[in-house]
C-alpha positions in Angstrom: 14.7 -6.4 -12.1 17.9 -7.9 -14.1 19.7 -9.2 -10.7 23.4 -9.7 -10.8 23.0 -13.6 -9.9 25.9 -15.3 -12.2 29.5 -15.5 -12.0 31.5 -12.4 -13.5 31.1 -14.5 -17.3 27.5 -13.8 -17.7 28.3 -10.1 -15.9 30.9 -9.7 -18.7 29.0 -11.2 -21.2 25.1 -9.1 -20.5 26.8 -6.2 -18.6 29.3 -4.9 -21.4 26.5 -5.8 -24.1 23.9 -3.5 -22.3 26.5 -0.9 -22.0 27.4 -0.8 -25.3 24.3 -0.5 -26.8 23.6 2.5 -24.3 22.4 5.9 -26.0 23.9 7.9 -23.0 26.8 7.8 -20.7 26.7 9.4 -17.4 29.8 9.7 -14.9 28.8 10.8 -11.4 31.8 11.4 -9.4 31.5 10.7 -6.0 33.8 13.1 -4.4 31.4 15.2 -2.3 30.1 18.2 -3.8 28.6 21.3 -2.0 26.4 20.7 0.9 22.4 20.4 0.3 20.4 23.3 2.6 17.7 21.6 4.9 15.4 24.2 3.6 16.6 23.5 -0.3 12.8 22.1 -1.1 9.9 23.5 1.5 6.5 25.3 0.9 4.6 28.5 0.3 1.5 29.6 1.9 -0.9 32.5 0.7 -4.4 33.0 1.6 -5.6 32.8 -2.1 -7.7 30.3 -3.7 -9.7 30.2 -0.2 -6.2 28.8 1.1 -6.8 29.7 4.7 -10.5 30.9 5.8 -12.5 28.3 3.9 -9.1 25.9 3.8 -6.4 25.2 6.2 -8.4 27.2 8.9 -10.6 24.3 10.2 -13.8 27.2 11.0 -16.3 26.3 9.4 -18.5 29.0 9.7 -18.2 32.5 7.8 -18.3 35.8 9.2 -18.1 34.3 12.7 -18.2 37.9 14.6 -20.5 39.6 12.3 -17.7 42.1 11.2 -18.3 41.7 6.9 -18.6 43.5 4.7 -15.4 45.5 5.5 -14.8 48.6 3.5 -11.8 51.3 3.8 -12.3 54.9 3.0 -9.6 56.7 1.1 -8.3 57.9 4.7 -7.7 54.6 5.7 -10.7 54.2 7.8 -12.2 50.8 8.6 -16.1 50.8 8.0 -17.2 47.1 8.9 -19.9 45.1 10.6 -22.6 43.2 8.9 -24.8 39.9 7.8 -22.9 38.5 4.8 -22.8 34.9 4.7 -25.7 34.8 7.1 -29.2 34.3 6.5 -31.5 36.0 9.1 -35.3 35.1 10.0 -37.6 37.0 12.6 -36.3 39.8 14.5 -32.6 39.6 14.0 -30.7 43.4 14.7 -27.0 44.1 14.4 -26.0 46.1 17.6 -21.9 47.4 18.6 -23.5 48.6 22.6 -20.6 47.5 25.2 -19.4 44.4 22.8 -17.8 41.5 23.8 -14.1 42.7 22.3 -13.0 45.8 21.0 -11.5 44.9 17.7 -14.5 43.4 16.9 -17.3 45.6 18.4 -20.1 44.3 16.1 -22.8 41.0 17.8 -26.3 40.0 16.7 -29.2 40.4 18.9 -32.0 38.0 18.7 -35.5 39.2 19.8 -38.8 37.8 20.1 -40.8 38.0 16.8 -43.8 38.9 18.3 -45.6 35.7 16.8 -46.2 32.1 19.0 -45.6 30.4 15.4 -42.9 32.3 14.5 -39.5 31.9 14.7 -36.3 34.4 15.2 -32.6 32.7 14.4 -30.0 33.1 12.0 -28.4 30.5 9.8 -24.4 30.1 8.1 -23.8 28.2 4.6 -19.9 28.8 5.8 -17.7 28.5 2.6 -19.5 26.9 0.0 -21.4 25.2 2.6 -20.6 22.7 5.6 -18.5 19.4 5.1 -19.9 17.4 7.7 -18.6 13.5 8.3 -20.5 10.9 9.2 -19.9 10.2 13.0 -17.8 13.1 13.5 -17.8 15.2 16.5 -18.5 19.0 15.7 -17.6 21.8 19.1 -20.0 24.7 18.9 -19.0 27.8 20.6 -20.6 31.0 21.2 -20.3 34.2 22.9 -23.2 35.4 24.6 -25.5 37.1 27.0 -29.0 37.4 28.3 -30.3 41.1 27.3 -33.6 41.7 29.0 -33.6 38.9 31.3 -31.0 37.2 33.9 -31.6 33.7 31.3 -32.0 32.9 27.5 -31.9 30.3 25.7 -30.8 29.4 22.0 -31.0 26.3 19.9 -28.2 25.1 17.7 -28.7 22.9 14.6 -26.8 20.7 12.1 -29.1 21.0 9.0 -28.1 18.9 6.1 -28.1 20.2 2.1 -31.7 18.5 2.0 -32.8 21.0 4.6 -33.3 18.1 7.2 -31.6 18.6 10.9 -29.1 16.2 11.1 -28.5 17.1 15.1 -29.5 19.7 17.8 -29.3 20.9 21.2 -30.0 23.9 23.7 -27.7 25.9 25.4 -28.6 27.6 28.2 -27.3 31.5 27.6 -26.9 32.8 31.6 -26.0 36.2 32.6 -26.2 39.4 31.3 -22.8 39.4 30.8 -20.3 38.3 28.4 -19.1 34.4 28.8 -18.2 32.0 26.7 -21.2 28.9 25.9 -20.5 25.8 24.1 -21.8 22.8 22.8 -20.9 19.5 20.7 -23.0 17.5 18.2 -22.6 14.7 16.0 -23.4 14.6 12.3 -25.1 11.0 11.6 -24.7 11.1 8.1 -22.2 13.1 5.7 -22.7 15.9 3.4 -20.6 18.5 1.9 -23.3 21.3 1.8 -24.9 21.2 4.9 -25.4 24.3 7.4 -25.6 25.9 10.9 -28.9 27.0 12.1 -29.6 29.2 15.0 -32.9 29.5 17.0 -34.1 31.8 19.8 -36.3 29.6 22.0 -38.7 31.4 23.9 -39.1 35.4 24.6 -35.9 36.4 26.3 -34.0 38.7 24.3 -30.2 37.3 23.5 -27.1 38.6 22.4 -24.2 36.5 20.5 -20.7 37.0 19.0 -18.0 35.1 17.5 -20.1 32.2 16.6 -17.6 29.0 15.7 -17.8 25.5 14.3 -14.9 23.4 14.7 -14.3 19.8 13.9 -13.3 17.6 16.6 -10.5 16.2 14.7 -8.8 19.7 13.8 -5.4 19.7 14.5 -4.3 21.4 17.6 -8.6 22.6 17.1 -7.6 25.2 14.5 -6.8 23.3 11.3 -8.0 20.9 9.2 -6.4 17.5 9.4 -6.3 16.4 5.8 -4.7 19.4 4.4 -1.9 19.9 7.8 -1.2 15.7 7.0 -0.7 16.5 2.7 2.0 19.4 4.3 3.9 17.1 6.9 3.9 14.4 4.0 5.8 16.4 1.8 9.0 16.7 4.1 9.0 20.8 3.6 12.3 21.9 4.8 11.5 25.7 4.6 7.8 27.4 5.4 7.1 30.3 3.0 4.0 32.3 4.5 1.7 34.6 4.7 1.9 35.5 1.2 3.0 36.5 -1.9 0.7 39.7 -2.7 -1.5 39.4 1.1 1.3 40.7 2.2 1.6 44.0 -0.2 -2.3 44.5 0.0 -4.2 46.2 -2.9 -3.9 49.5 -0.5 -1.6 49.5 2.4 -4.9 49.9 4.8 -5.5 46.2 3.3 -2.5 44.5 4.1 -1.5 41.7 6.3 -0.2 43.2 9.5 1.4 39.9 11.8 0.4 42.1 15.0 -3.5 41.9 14.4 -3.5 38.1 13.9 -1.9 37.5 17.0 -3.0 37.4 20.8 -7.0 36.3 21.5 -8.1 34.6 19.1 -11.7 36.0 19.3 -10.8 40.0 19.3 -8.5 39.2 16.1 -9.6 41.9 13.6 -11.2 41.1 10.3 -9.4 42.1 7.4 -10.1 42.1 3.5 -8.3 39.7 1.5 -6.3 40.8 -1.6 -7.7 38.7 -4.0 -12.1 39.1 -3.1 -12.3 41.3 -5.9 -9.1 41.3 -8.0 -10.1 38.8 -10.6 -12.9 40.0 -12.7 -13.5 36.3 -14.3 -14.1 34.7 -10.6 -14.9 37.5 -8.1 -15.3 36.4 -3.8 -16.7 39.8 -2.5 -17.3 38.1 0.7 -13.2 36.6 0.7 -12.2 38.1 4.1 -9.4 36.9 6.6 -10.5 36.5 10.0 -7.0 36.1 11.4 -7.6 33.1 13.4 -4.4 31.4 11.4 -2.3 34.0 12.4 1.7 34.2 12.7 2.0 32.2 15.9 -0.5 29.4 13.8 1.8 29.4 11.1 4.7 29.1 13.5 3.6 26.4 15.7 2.8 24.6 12.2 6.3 25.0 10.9 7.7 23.3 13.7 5.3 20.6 13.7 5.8 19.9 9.9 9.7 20.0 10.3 10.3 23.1 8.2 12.4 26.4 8.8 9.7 29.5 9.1 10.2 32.0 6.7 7.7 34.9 7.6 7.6 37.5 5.1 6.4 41.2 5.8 5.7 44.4 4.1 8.4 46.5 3.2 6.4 50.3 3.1 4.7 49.4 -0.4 0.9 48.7 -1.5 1.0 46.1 -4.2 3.0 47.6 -7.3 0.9 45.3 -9.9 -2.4 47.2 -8.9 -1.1 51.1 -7.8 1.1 53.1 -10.3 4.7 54.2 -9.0 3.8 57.5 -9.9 1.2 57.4 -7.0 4.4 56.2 -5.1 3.6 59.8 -2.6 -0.5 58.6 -2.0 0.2 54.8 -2.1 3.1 54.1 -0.5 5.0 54.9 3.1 7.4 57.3 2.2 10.8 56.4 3.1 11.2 59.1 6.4 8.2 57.4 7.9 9.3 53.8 7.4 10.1 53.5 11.3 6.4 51.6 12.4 6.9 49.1 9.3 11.0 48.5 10.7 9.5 47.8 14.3 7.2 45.4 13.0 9.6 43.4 11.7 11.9 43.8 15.0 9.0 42.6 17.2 8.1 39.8 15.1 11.5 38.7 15.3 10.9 39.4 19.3 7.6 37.4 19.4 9.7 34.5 17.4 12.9 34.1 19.8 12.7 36.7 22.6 12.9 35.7 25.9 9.7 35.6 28.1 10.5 38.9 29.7 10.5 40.2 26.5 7.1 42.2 25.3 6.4 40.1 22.2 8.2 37.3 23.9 5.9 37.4 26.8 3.0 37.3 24.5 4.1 34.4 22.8 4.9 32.5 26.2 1.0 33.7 27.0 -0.5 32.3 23.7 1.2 28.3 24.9 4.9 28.6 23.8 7.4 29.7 26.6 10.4 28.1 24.4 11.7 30.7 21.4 10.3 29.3 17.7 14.2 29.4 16.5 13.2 31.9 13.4 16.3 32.0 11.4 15.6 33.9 8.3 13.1 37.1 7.5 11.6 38.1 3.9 11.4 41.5 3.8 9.0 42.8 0.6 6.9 40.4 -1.7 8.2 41.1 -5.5 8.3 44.6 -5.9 10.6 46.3 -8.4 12.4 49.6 -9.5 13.8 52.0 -7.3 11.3 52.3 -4.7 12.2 48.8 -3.3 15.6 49.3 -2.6 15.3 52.4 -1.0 13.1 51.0 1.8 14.7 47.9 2.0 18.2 49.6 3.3 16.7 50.8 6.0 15.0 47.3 7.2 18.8 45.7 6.7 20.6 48.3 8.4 18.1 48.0 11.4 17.8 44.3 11.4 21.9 43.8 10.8 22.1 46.4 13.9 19.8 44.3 16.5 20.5 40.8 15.3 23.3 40.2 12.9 23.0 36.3 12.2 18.8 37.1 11.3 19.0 36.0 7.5 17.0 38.5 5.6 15.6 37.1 1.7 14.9 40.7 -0.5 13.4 40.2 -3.8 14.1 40.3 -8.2 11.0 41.1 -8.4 7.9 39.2 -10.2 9.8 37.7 -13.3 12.7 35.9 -14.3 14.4 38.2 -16.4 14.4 41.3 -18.1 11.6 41.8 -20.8 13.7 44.4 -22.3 13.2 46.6 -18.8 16.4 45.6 -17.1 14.3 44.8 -13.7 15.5 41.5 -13.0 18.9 42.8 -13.3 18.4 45.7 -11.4 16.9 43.7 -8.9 19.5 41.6 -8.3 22.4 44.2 -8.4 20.5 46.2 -5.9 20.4 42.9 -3.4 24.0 42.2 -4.4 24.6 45.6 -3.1 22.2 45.9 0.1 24.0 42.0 0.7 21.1 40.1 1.2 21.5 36.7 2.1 18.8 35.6 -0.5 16.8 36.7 -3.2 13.5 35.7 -4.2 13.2 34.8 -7.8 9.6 34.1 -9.0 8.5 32.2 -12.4 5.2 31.0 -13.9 6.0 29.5 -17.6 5.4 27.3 -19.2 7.1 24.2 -20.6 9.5 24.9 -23.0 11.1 27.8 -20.4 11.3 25.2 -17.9 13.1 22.6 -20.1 15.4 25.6 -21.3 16.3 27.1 -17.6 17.6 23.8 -16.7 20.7 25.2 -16.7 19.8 28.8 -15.3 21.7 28.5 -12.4 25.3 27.1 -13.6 26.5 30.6 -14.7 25.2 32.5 -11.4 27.8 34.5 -9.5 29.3 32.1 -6.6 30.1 34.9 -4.6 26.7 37.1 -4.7 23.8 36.4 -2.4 22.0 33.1 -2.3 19.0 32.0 -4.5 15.1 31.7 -3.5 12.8 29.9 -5.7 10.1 31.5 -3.8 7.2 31.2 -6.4 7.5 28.9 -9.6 5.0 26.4 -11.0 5.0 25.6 -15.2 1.6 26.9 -16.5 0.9 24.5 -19.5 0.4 25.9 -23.0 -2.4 23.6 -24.0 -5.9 24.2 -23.1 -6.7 23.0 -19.5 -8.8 19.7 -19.0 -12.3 20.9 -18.2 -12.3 20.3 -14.3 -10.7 22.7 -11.7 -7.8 20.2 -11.6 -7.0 20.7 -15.0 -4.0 22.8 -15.7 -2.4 20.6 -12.5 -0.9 17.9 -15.8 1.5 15.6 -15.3 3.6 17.6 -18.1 3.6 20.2 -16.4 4.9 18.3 -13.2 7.5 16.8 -15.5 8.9 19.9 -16.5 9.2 21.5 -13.0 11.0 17.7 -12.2 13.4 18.6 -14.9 13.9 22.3 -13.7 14.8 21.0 -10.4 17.5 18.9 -11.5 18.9 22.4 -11.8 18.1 23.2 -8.3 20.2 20.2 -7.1 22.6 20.5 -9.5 23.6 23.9 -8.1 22.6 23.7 -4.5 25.6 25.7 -3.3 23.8 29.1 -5.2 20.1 27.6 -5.0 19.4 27.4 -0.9 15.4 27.1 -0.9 12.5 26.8 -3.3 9.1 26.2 -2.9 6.0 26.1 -5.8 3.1 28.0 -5.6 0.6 28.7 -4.9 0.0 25.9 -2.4 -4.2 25.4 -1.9 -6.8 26.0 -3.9 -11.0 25.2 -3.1 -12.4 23.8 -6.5 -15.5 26.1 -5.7 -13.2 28.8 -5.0 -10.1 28.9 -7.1 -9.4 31.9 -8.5 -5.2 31.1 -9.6 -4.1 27.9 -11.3 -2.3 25.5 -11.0 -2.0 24.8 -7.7 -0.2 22.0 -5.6 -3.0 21.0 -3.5 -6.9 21.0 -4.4 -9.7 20.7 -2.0 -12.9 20.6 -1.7 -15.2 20.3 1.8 -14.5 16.8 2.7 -11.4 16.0 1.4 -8.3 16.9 -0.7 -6.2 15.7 -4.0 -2.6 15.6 -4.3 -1.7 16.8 -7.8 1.4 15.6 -9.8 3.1 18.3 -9.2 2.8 17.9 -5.7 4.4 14.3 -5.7 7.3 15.7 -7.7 7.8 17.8 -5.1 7.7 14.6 -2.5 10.3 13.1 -4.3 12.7 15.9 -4.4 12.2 16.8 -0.3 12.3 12.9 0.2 15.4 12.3 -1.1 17.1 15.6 -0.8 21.0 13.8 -0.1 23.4 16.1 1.7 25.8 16.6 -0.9 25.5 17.4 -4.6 27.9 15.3 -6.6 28.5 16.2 -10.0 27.0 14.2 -13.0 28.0 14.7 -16.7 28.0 13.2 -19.8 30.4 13.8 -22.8 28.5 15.9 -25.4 30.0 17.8 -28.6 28.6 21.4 -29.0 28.1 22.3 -32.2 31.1 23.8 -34.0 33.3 22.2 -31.6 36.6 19.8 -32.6 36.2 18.0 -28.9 33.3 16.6 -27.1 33.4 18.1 -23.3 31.6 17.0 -19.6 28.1 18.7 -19.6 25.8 18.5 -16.9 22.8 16.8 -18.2 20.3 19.8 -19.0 18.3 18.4 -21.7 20.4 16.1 -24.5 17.3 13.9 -25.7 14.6 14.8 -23.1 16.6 13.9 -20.3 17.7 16.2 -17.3 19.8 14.9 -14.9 21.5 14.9 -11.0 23.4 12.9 -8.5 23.3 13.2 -4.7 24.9 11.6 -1.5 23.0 11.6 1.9 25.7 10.6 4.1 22.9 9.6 7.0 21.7 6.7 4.4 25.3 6.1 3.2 23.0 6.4 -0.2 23.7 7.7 -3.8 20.7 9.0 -5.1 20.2 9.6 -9.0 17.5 11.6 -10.4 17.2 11.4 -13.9 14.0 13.0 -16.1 12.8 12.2 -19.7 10.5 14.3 -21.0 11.0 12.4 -24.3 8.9 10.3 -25.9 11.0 7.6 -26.2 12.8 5.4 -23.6 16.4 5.8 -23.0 19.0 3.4 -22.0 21.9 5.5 -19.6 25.0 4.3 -18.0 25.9 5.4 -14.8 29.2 5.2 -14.0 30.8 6.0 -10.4 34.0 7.6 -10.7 36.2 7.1 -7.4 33.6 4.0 -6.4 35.1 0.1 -6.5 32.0 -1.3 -7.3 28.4 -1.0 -6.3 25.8 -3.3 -4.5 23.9 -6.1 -6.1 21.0 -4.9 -8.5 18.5 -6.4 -6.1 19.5 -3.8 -3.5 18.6 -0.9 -6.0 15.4 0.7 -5.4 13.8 2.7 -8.0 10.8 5.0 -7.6 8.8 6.5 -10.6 6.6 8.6 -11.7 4.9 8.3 -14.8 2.0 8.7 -17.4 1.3 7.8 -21.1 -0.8 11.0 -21.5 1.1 14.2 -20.4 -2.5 15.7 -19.6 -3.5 13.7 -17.0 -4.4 14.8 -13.7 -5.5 13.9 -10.2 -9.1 15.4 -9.4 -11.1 14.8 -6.2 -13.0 12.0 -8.4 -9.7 10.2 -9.4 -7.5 10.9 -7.1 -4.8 8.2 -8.0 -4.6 8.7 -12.3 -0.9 9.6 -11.1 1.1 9.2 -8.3 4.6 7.4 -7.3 5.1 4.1 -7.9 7.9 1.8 -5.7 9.2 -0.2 -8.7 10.1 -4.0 -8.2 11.2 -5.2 -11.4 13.2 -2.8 -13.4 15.5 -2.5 -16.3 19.3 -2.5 -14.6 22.3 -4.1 -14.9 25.1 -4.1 -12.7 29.1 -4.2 -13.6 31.6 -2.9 -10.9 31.5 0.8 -10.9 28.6 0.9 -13.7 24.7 0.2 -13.7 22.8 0.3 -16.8 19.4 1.2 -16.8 16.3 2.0 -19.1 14.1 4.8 -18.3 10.6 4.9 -19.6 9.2 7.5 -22.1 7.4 10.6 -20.2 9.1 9.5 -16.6 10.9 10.6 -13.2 12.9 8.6 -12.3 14.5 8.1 -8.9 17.4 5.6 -8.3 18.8 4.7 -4.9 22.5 3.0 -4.6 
């Protein structure tokens, strides 16, 4: 770092040399601008990519309750109960007599074989096998019940990928009825593949349901730590979840319905996930949801994180992408028979902040939180489009405005940006201009050259019009992937979206949240790239795309200022103040965060060549000593590298000690690097 250690000579004599020799001039004003939302940079969850069963949801064993393979008839019938993801030895039957719970009526009975030498048990690879620690703690649990005698007995086994047991013990099943067993063993060694093995010791038949693995160090015992740490570390002002298209459903029969994944955890029905079979190229048949992260999961996670929940629920349509609208009369809930999908999202908002002698309120003050979760906003409808939309949507505002007025509710533009020619971004948003929604939801996957040219999408919006949502965005690189599941997660492609959000911040009075997507993705189970966070069973990766997202919610400010440079437009006799949206690879923004009494500069070059900027503080005396700067970077010499779960660290922030930057008065030159995001602190 250039420190401003000599007398006002040597300032004079460096300071105005620097400054002339500067390619661009920036002059942030520092008369505070419109105030930054607390949810402006926050997160989305969908159960895609094995996000939640197989990810976030700490269970580590698959079809727990015996209720796969699910099917649904054309009359919306629910046909389910099965072995998939089990392996069965012996004399293993599948029985539904007086189960354990209602909504899942299906258990395994293990019988005697018949044989002294042989054995009757069942055994679960979970998802993609078992990630097992060395020296952690693993809680078994078990529903069960002696069948044909007051006592049985099972053993339960830790069997490693080289089909060794890594730990065991007996539990005692007593009673023929229905109680709850449980046990705890230690893995001595670690492997990412290993398994769950269940024996029947000696001849007394035994009955079991909901069989569950959980590590000890889950967080609150539901979730897994690693991936609920990489979520509080990104400082997510808003919460985005469940979905995205889980919550249209390929058939309405299919889709997520908040009432079902909340209450006992155990009689939780099972549900098809949208995406087992929608990708030919990478099909999960067995991709179910058990439910057991559910809406009060996903609100007790909000609040620990820090973020604003945003649940979002289905608004009377099956997904548009995979039914015709001229099926609209089969598909979909007409509009006259709207009135169970409108309660659902007046008891939700119930469940969130009624009182406890309130129904859903009660239930929620039952499940461990007496105190109201504080929702503040509702999506209402994924990314549907056209006229079917809008006519269901009314009726949710009406009835949501009528019961409770200061809910925000976030409607949607649909699935792109703009208007291909078919006017249904525009519609979209006259429609929730009309219906005055408080947000909408604008989604975009592009790649880089859209990003670096909708730097500036949001200067011309309407001031006076609803709110903005980046609800779904994430640049899709046009060059081939790198060969690894990581590979489309670049750092150009994280530069690009840095550069984008310049645009955010720059226009934080129209642009109120964002969050990329999607967020989690298995490397054995992707189906959707990029994605911000990639996993695998014993650990996870933070992409560069996820660390530009760090940056932005770590240094959010609380007031926009306004940064611009003098540029002359083609054609034009007189240069004029431009925001900074792209003049030689750099993209630019200022903020204030009046809690740190900080200025905060972000400034992006997607060049390939350095550049020296000026920053001059209009309305500001002089600012502190160089040394009292701090600048944080993010950077790479090869815009397609990534962060895998081999090489975690190929990019990633870096807390800069000696940089480029002099300091005169009201003015501080610096040099940004080729290729970087940079992040300056006054």
């Amino acid at each position: 770092m250039k420190r401003n250690l000599f007398a006002s000579l040597v300032v004079c004599l460096f300071g105005m040399t620097a400054t002339a020799q500067a390619q661009h001039q920036f002059t942030i004003s520092t008369k505070l601008g419109a105030e930054i939302q607390p949810t402006m940079y926050g997160i989305f969850f969908e159960d895609i990519n094995f996000g939640a069963d197989g990810g976030l949801y700490a269970e580590l064993v698959s079809n727990r309750s015996f209720e796969a393979p699910l099917h649904i008839t054309p009359a919306g019938e629910r046909l389910s109960g099965g072995f998939l993801d089990w392996k069965t030895f012996g004399n293993v039957q599948l029985n539904s007599e007086k189960p354990a719970f209602d909504r899942n009526p299906h258990y395994a009975t293990l019988n005697d074989d018949g044989h002294r030498e042989k054995r009757t048990g069942i055994e679960n690879h979970g998802y993609f096998g078992m990630g097992m620690k060395q020296g952690m703690k693993y809680n078994f649990s078990v529903f069960g019940r002696a069948r044909n005698a007051d006592n049985a007995r099972i053993r339960v086994e830790l069997v490693g990928s080289d089909n060794e047991v890594m730990a065991r013990q007996n539990v005692d099943i007593n009673g023929r009825e229905w109680k709850k067993f449980t046990a705890q063993l230690t893995a001595p060694r670690t492997d990412a593949k290993a398994f769950l093995r269940i024996f029947l010791e000696g001849q007394n038949s035994v009955d079991l349901d909901h069989v569950s693995l959980f590590p000890e160090d889950a967080w609150q015992g539901i979730l897994r730590a690693d991936m609920v740490q990489d979520l509080k570390d990104l400082h997510p002002g808003v919460f985005r979840f469940p979905g995205g298209c889980i919550v249209e459903g390929t058939d309405l029969a299919s889709r997520y319905q908040w009432k079902e994944t909340v209450g006992q955890v155990e009689n939780r029905p099972l549900n098809e996930n949208r995406w087992n079979y929608t990708f030919a190229h990478r099909l999960f048949p067995s991709y179910f949801q058990s439910y057991g992260l559910g809406f009060y999961e996903f609100f007790l996670l909000s609040e620990y994180i820090g973020a604003q929940a945003l649940p979002v629920l289905n608004v009377g349509l099956a997904c548009q992408y995979q039914n015709s609208d001229k099926d609209a009369d089969r598909v979909h809930v007409s509009v006259d028979n709207l009135q169970p999908y409108i309660d659902d999202a007046l008891d939700l908002i119930e469940f969130a902040n009624g009182s406890t002698d309130t129904e859903w309120g009660k239930l929620r003050a039952e499940m461990g939180h007496p105190e109201p979760f504080n929702l503040q906003q509702i999506g209402v409808g994924n990314e549907q489009w056209g006229p079917l939309y809008p006519e269901r949507l009314e009726k949710f505002v009406a009835a949501i405005r009528a019961k409770y007025p200061k809910m925000k509710i976030v409607g949607s533009s649909g699935p792109d940006p703009d208007d291909h020619g078919n006017k249904q971004f525009t519609y979209g948003w006259e429609q929730m201009t009309r219906l005055k929604a408080d947000l909408v939801d604008e989604h975009y996957y592009r790649n880089q050259d859209w990003f670096l040219q909708n730097v500036a999408r949001y200067d011309s919006y309407d001031r006076k019009g609803p709110k903005v949502f980046a609800g779904e965005y994430a640049c899709h690189i046009k060059q081939k992937p790198q060969p690894t599941p990581e590979g489309m997660n670049v750092f150009d492609a994280a530069l690009h979206e840095a550069a984008a959000m310049t645009g955010f911040e720059r226009n934080a009075d129209i642009v109120q949240m964002a969050t990329y997507a999607p967020l989690f993705a298995h490397v054995e189970g992707w189906q959707w790239r990029p994605d911000l966070i990639w996993v695998d069973n014993l650990t996870t990766v933070r992409t560069p795309n996820y660390y530009v997202q760090q940056l932005y919610a770590m240094n959010p400010g609380t007031n926009v200022l306004s940064l611009t440079e003098e540029v002359k437009e083609a054609g034009a006799k007189k240069s004029k103040a431009l925001p900074v949206t792209g003049q030689d690879g750099l993209c630019a923004s200022a903020v204030y965060d009046k809690g740190a009494n900080q200025y905060i500069v972000k400034i992006v070059n997607v060049g390939d060549q350095p550049q020296t900027v000026t920053l001059t503080f209009k309305g500001l005396k002089a600012l502190p000593a160089a040394e009292n700067v701090q600048l944080t970077t993010l950077n790479s010499n090869d815009p397609m590298a990534c962060n895998t779960i081999q090489k975690k660290d190929v990019v990633k922030p870096v807390n800069q000690k000696n940089f480029d930057i002099t300091i005169d008065k009201n003015t501080a030159t610096v040099k940004v690097p080729a290729k970087t995001f940079a992040v300056y602190k006054f």
